[in-house]
N, C-alpha and C positions, 0 to 999 in steps of 0.2 A: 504494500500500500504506500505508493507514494516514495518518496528518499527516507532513507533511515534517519531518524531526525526526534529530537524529543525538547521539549520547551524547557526553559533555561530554570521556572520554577517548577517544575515537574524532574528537571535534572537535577536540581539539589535536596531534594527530597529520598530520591533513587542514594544519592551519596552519603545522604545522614541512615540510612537505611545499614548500608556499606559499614561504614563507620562505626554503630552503636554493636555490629555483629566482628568487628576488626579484630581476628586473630593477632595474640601477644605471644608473637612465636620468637626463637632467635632461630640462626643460620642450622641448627639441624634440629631437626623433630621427627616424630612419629606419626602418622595415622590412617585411615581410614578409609581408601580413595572407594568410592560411589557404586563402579570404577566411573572416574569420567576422564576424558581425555581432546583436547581441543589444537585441530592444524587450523593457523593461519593460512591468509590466502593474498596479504601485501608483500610486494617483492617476489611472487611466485619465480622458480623454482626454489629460492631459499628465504625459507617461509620461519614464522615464530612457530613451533610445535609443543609441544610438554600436557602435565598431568596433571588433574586438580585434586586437593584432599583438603580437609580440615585438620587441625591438629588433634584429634581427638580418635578412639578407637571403637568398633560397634559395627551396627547396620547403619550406615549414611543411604542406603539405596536411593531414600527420598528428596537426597538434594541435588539428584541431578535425572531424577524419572519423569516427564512430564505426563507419562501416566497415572502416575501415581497422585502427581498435583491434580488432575481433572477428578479423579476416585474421587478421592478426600477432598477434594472441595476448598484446595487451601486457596486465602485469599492472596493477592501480592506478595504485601509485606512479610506473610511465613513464606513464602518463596526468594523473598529476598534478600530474610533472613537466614535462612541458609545458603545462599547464595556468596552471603558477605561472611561469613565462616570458612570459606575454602582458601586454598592457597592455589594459584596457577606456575608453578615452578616451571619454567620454558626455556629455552635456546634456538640460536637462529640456527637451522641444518637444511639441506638437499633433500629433497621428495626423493630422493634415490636410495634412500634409506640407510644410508653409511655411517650414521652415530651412533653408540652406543645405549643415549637414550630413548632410541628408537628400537630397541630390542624390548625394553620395558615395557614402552607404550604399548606394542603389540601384546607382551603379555597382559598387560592389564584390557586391553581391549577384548581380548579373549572370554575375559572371568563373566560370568551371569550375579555374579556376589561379590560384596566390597572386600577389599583385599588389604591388609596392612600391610601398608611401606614408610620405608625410612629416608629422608629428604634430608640433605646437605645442599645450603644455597648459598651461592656468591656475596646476595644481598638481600637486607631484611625486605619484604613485600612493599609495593606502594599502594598509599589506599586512592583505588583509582578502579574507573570499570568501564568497558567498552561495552557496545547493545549491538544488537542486529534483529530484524525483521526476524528473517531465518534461524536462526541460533538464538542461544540466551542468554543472559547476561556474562558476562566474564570478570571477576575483580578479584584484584590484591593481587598481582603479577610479582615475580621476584624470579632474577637469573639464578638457573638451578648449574649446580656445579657435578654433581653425580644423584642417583635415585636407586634403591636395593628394594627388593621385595624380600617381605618378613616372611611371608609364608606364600602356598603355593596357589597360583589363582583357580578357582571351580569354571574347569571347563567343558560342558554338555560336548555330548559325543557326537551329533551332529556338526556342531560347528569346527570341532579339534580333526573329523575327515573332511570335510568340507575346506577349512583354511590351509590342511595336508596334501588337497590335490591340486598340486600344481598345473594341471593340462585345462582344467576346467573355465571357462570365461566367468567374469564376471555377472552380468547376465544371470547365467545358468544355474551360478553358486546362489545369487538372491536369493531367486528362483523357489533353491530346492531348501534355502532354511527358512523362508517364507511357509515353504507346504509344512517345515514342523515347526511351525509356532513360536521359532524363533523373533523375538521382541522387536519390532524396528527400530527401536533406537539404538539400539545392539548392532543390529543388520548396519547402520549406519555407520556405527565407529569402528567395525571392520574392515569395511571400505577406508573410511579415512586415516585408519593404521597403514594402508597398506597391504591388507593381510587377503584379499580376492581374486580373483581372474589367474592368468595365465604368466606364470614365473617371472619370466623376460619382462613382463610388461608392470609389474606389481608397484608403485609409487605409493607415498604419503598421499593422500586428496584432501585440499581444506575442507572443513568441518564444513562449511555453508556449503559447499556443491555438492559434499556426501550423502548430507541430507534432502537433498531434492533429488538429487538420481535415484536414490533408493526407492521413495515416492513414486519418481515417473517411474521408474524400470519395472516397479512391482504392476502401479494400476495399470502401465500399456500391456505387460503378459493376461493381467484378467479379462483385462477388456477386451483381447483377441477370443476367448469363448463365449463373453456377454454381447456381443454383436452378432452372436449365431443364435440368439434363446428370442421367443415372441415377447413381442413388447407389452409392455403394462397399460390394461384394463380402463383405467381409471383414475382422473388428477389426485394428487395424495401431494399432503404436506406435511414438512415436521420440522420440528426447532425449538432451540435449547439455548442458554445463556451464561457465558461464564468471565467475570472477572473484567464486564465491560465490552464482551466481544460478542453480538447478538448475530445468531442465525438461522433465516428462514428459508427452508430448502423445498423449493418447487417440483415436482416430478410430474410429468405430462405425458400421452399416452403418445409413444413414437419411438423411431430408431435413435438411436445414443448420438444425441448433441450433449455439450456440456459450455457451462457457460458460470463467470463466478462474477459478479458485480458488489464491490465496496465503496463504503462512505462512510466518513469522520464525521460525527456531532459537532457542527460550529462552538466556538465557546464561547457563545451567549448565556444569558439569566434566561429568557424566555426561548424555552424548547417545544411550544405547543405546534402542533401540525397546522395553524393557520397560520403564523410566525414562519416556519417554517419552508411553508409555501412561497415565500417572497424573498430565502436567502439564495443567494448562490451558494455552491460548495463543491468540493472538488470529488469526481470518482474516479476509480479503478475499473477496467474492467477487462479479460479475456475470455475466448471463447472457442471453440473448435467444435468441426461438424463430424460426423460418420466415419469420416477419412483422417481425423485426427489432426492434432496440428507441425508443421514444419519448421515452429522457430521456438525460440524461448519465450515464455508469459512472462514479459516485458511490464506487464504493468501491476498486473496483481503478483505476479513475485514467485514465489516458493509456496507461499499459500495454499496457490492453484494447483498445485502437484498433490499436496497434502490434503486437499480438498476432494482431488479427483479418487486418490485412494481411496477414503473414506465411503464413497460416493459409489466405487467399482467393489468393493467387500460386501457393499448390501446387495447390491445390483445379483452380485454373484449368487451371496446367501438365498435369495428370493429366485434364481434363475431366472431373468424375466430382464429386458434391457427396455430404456426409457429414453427421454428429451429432460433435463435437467437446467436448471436454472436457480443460482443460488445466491441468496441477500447477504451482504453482509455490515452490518451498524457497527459501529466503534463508539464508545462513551467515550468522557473523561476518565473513568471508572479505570479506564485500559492507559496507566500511564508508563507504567514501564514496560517494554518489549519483552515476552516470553518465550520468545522462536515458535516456528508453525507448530512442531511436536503440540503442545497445546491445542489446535486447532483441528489437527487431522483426531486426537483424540475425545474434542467437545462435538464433532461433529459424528465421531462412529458412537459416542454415549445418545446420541438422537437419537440416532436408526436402532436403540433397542425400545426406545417408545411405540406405540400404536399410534399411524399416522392420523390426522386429521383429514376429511375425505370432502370434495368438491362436485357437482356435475358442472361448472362451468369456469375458464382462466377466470372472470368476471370474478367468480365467488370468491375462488381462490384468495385473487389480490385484493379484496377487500377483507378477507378471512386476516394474511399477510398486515396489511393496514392496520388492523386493530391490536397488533401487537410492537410494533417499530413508533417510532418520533418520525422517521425522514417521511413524507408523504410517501408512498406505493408509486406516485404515478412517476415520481422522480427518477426512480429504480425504472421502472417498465421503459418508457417513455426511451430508454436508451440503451433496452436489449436488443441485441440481434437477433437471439431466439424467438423471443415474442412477437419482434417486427416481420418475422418472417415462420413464425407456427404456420401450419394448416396451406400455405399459400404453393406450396411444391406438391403438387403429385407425384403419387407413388406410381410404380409400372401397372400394377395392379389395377389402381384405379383408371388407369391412362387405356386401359385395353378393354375395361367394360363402359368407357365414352364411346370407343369407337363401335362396338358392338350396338 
């Protein structure tokens, strides 16, 4: 949505956040990593890489799962409080994987369970923290000097063959720890260790592009069998809310369009839909038809990847493919960046609701309307889906004209 960007009183807030949670560590400690693990992507090929932990020892699973945040329902601030608990020990190295902290990463990238390790750093952390759309917060950076594992990381036996065969693509490997229930945010830091595809070819991947390939790579494999299953019956809607980020997901009875439209709540006092009605405001939007799309989602971002997953899991569940069209509101509510993880998982907690059911778009969007601030027509008025439902003949139809 937009450039990665946060307001200057909403940034200092994120910082007191940082700061009240500011590990008082010195140059070596002990603890607990998540596992989490984060590749830069400034100066690619030699990138910031390293490992995040707390200084503390236990289950941290929760500070760095954003499934777990969607479960539980934590608000921000516990997310950002843990968040400003960790340490990110880093160094600048080659996506070729020739440093020694890069042997780690991989092992910790591995584990399904927090691991204890032992950190020796150059310099004490600074309390400081970068955001991304994509990704999630990052704070308390400090040049790491060396990193040891205390003990040995838990690694399920699909991904220890999986990350053992070398011959295997990328691709293929998703793929096949996808079908066991491997975690995607796991599936992700795989990839951005390093640790997938075909030997020769194996690199570090920044954490931002890791996390969207995994997204697309997963929902384009589904979506090659949800383009062969009959289409859905019936308009159905559904949507959920979390943490400032409202969404109302459209499904329409047809062959698999998809389509994601966002808007930010102006930051006015008066938010009533007649108000409303008379601001300007900036959106987002991507879209792609049957045939899928050929470039990157330039404007809704990583989102639209994360969205599309979501979006192809139920599709599958249901065997039945659709025309899709989806809202998305932003509050104030939403002031600091939690990366799309968030997103793909506030959106697969909808589709376990029972959707809300329409006989006409009409009902729909005025169904849609009574739940958002932004007028409906606002959103409509500047789908491509919409502007163009119903209006293409199918072959079908095109053959009992001529008859």
């Amino acid at each position: 949505m937009g450039e990665d960007f946060i307001r200057r009183d909403k940034a200092e807030v994120i910082l007191s956040k940082i700061r009240d949670n500011f590990p008082k560590v010195k140059l070596h400690f002990s603890g607990s990593t998540p596992p989490e693990i984060f590749v830069g992507r400034v100066n690619y090929p030699n990138v910031f890489s390293g490992i995040l932990s707390p200084d503390l020892k236990g289950d941290t699973t929760v500070m760095a799962s954003p499934e777990e945040w969607v479960e539980k329902n934590l608000s921000i601030e516990d997310i950002l409080a843990y968040r400003g608990q960790m340490i990110y020990g880093r160094q600048v190295t080659n996506v070729k994987l020739n440093k020694s902290l890069n042997n780690v990463t991989q092992e910790l990238a591995l584990s399904s369970k927090p691991v204890s390790t032992e950190f020796f750093l150059k310099r004490v952390p600074t309390l400081q923290y970068s955001s991304s759309r994509i990704s999630t917060i990052m704070a308390n950076p400090a040049p790491i000097d060396r990193v040891l594992l205390e003990e040995n990381p838990f690694v399920e036996k699909k991904v220890d063959y999986i990350v053992g065969d070398y011959d295997v693509k990328s691709t293929d490997a998703l793929k096949e720890l996808y079908n066991s229930k491997i975690k995607i945010s796991q599936m992700q830091k795989l990839l951005s260790a390093g640790l997938l595809g075909v030997k020769t070819q194996r690199r570090l991947v920044p954490t931002r592009w890791g996390i969207t390939a995994v997204d697309d790579m997963i929902s384009k494999d589904l979506l090659k069998k949800i383009k062969t299953y009959k289409e859905i019956n019936e308009i159905m809607i559904f949507s959920d809310e979390y943490n400032g980020n409202h969404y109302e997901i459209l499904f329409l009875p047809g062959e698999f369009k998809f389509e994601v439209i966002e808007a930010s709540l102006p930051h006015i006092d008066d938010l009533s839909k007649e108000n409303l009605t008379n601001q300007k405001m900036g959106f987002w939007k991507d879209f792609e038809g049957f045939y899928g799309r050929k470039d990157y989602a330039s404007s809704v971002t990583g989102a639209y990847y994360a969205n599309r997953l979501a979006v192809a899991e139920y599709l599958e569940r249901i065997k039945r493919q659709a025309t899709i069209v989806i809202f998305r509101e932003v509050s104030e509510d939403y002031y600091a960046p939690l990366g799309v993880g968030i997103l793909r998982e506030l959106m697969r907690k909808a589709f376990l609701k029972n959707p809300e059911k329409a006989v006409s778009i009409e009902e729909a969007l005025k169904n849609i309307d009574s739940r958002i601030k932004i007028p409906i027509k606002k959103f409509s008025e500047i789908s491509w889906i919409l502007a163009n439902y119903g209006k293409q003949k199918k072959l079908g139809e095109f053959f009992n004209l001529k008859s």
